[in-house]
C-alpha positions in Angstrom: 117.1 90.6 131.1 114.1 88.8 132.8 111.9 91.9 132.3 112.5 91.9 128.9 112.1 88.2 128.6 108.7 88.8 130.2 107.2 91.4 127.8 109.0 89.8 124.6 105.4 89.7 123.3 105.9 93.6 122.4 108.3 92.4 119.2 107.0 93.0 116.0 107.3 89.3 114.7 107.2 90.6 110.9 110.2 92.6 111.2 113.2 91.2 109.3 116.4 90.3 111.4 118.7 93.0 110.7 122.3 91.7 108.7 123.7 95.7 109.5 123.3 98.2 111.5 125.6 101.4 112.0 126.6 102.5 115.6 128.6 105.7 116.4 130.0 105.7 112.7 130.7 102.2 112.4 129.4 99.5 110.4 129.0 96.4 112.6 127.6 92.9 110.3 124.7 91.1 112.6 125.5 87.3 112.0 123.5 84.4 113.1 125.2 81.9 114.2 125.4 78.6 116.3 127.3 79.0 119.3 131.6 77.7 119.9 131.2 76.6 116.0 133.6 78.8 115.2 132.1 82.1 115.7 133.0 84.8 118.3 130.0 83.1 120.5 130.8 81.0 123.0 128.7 78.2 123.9 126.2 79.5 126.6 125.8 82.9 125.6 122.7 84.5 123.6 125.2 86.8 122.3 128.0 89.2 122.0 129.9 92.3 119.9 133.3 92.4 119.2 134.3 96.2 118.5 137.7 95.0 116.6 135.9 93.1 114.1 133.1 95.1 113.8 130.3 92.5 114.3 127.7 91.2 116.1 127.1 87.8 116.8 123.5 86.2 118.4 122.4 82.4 118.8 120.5 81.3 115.6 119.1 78.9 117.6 116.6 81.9 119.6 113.4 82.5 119.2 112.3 86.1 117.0 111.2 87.8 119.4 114.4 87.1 122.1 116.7 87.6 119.1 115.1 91.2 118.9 115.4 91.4 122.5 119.5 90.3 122.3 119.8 92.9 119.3 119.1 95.4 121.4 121.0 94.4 124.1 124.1 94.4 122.6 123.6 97.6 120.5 123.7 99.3 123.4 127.2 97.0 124.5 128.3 99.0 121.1 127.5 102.2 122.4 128.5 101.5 125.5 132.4 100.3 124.4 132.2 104.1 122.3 131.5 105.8 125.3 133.4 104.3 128.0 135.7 102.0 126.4 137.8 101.1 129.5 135.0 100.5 131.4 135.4 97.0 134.1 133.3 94.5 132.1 131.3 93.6 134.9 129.7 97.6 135.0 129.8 97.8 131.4 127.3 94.6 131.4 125.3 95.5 134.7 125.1 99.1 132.3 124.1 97.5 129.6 121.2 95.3 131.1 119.8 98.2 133.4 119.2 100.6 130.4 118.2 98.0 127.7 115.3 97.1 130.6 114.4 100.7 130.4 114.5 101.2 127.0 112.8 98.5 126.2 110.0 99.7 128.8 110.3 102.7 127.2 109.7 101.6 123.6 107.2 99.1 124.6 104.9 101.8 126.5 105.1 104.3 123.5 103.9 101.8 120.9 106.8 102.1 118.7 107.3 98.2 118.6 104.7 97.2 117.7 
């Protein structure tokens, strides 16, 4: 996550926050929200998915660019729980922040964020 803290500069600030998105045939809604007020994200965290619900949850409070940055992030939890569903969540998350680092890289280095 620090890595992608570090070259948060790469988001496209006048992309619009996404309220959708569609991940292995399902339709997850991306809600803003304040964290423990009643949402599915608890105080502390930036943010989270919850496959049974079909959402996708991230601190309104962030910054654009980290937002982006947590979007990402837990897309790829999404994919992750479609893949391995069964997976310990401690591997699924050490997964999930070694290839979003990458991708990010990745994305970054090709110019397709900006």
């Amino acid at each position: 996550r620090k890595a992608l803290i570090l070259n948060r500069s790469f988001i496209n600030m006048k992309k619009k926050l996404p309220t959708t998105v569609k991940i292995g045939g399902m339709s997850f809604k991306i809600k803003y929200v304040v964290p423990g007020a009643g949402s599915s994200l608890e105080k502390g965290d930036a943010g989270c998915v919850t496959q049974d619900k079909q959402e996708i949850c991230v601190d309104k409070g962030l910054s654009h660019p980290l937002k982006m940055i947590i979007l990402l992030h837990e897309f790829l939890h999404a994919i992750g729980d479609i893949i391995r569903p069964n997976k310990n969540a401690f591997v699924k998350e050490e997964f999930t922040c070694v290839v979003s680092s990458l991708l990010f890289q990745a994305l970054t280095s090709a110019k397709l964020l900006r």
